[in-house]
C-alpha positions, 0 to 999 in steps of 0.5 A: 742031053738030059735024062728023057722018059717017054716019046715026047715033052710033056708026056703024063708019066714024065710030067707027073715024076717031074712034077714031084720036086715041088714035093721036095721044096716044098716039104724042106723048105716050108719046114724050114720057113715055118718051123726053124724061128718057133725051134731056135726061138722059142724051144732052144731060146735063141734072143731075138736080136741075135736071132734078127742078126742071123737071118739078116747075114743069110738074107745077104747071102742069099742074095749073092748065091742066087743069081750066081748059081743062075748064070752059073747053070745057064753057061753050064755045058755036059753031054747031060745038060745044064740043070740036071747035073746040079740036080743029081749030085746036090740032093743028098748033102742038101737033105743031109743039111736039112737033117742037120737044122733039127740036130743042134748038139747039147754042147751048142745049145748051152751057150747063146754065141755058139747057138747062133753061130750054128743056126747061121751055118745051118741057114747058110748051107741049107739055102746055098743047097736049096738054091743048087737044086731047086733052081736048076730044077725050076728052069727046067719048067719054062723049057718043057712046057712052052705054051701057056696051056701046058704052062697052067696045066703043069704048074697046077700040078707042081702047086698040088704036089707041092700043096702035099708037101707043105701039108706034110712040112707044116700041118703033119710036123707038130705029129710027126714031133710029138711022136719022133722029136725034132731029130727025127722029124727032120730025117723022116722029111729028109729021107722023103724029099730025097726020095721024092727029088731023085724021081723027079729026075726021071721025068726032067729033060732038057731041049738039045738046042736050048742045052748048046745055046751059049749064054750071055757073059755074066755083066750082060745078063745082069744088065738085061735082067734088071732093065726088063721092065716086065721082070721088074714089076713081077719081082717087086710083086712077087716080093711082097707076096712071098713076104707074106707068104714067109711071114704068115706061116712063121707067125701062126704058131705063134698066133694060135700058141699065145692068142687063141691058146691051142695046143702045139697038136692043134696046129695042125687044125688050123693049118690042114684047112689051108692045103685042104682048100688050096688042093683042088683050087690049083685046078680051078685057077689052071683053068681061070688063067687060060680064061683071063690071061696069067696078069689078071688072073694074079691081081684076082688071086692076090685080091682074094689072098688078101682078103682072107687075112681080115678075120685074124683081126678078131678071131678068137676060137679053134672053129673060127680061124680054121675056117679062115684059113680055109678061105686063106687056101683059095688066093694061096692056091692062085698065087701059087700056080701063077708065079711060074706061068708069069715068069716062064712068059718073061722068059720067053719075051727075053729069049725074043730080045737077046736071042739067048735062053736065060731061065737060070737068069731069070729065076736066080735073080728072082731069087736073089730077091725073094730072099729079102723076104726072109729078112725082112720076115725076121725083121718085121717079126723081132721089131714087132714082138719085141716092141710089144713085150715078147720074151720067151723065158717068161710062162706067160706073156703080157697081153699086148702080145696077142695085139701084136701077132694080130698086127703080123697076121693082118696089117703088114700082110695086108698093105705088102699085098696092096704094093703087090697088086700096084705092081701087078697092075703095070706087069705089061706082058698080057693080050696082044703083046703075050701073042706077040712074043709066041708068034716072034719064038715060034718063028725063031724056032721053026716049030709050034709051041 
């Protein structure tokens, strides 16, 4: 049986320190999405190709640990749980490992072969790590919080935690570097996601009948996984926006470097605008998604995220892409509160057809998926750069540069979100048939959810 504080799921101190792993993720891994190409790219002058190659090979093996590790927790049985274990004793090497991303040894630097072969080690520990923790951590949400009430309520405060460390990861890094250097930016993130993790734990728990449920053989699961037709809609969705999601970041120092022309401290004018709007907008959607319903609640917020992106198309000014960006936190807010709301609903739908409870399934195979779009990332980036003169051992760029990083800060993004959207449109899990699938698990249960 898990770790319990308080008298009951849900309770606010216990639901606060859970709350708090979305510090950690997002704090390493928007570190890591946001900051690793412009440091092994652009700093230590790791070639594109090589660079392309490398993110390419980790995305394949992301999409081999993911859905493992899932099914790997589901049929995990100890007196103190499924999750919790993977929890408890993968924090420390994964934050170590974080550590390590932003110590690249001189002797490593001097030669482009032994560069990318530390970037790729680094790459493929510290996500093999992230998966462990993160994802046991993450399906410990759907089965304490069982109603979409405490579902938006929760993940409203996951996303305002993990807003605060994405603002720490993204807009406080280019500071915390001028003062620290890369090393020291790195144990300073380190030693706060560790903290932050290892807190978590004292609100996590985990419900004794889910825990002594015997999950489906590895062959079955994946089969019911990827016949669900509302987890494949959701997937193909959540694909094209965390493609953006990947893509924006990773770009925009890039953008504001070599198209507007600001200083490495002025990213984080730029980018504060985003959290400091997004902050408060998880709140606003929490309550607009008890209103509407979690599926047209996401085609508004991916509506909205995606027009936010326009302006990059002709901004051309520290004051101009601040407000963009400021109008940029409100579809993000959205999009993040409801990814987990929608996936804690295709759980609950699962559980009613298989009879078993499957969140490590369900989230390592959205996983398994949403690595693709790292990959695709570093693709889209190098073809597009590359093809319009990119080099980083020049002082100063051509001009068909700047065309080319409006292109990833408005085209690409734009049409991923159209296919987004399509696929939200045939999500059937909404009205009727959502009331359904409580109904059928309150039954099973025999108790309120």
């Amino acid at each position: 049986m898990g770790l319990r504080i308080g008298s009951r799921y849900g309770a606010p101190s216990g639901t606060f320190l859970y709350c708090l792993g979305s510090f950690t993720a997002a704090l390493l891994g928007q570190a890591f999405n946001s900051w690793a190409q412009l440091y092994y790219v652009d700093i230590l002058k790791l070639p594109l190709v090589l660079y392309g190659t490398g993110m390419t090979i980790y995305g394949i093996w992301n999409a081999i640990n993911d859905p493992l590790a899932g099914q790997w927790s589901d049929r995990t049985r100890t007196r103190w749980g499924r999750r919790i274990p993977f929890i408890l004793f993968g924090t420390v090497p994964f934050c170590v490992i974080f550590v390590l991303v932003w110590t690249v040894p001189q002797s490593v630097q001097a030669s482009a072969n032994s560069l990318f072969a530390y970037f790729l080690a680094m790459a493929f520990l510290f996500d093999g790590l992230f998966t462990v923790v993160v994802l046991n951590w993450t399906a410990l949400f759907p089965e304490m919080y069982p109603s979409l009430g405490e579902r938006s309520s929760v993940s409203a405060t996951k996303q305002a935690l993990g807003i605060v460390g994405m603002i720490v990861g993204m807009a406080l890094a280019p500071a915390v570097r001028d003062q620290l250097g890369w090393t020291g930016m790195g144990i300073i993130f380190g030693a706060l996601g560790l903290a932050a993790m290892f807190l978590s734990l004292l609100g996590s728990k985990e419900r004794p009948e889910f825990s002594n449920e015997q999950g489906l053989p590895i062959a079955e699961a994946f089969k019911y996984t990827f016949v669900n037709k509302s987890f494949l809609t959701f997937v193909i969705m959540n694909l094209f926006v965390q493609f953006t999601f990947v893509l924006l970041p990773a770009t925009l120092p890039f953008f504001c470097k070599y198209v507007l022309g600001l200083s490495d401290a002025q990213n984080t004018l730029v980018l504060a605008p985003i959290f400091l709007v997004a902050l408060p907008m998880v709140w606003v959607w929490g309550r607009i998604t008890n209103r509407l319903g979690p599926r047209r609640t996401s085609l508004l917020a991916v509506a909205v995220l995606a027009l936010a992106l326009v302006p990059f198309a002709f901004v051309n000014s520290l004051a101009t892409v601040m407000i963009t960006t400021a109008f940029t936190g409100v579809g993000l807010a959205g999009v993040l509160v409801l990814v987990d709301v929608l996936i804690a609903d295709i759980i609950d739908e699962d559980e009613v057809n298989t009879g078993a409870r499957r969140e490590g399934a369900y989230f390592g195979a959205n996983a398994f998926i949403m690595r693709f779009s790292v990959s695709l990332e570093a693709i889209a980036f190098s073809v597009v750069m590359g093809t319009h003169g990119y080099n980083p051992t020049l002082l100063v760029q051509p001009a068909t540069v700047a065309l080319g990083l409006r292109l990833l800060m408005t085209v690409i993004p734009l049409v991923s979100l159209a296919l987004a959207m399509i696929a939200l449109y045939y999500y059937p899990i909404d009205g009727q048939r959502r009331a359904r699938i409580a109904a059928a698990l309150n039954q099973r249960r025999g108790d309120a959810s």
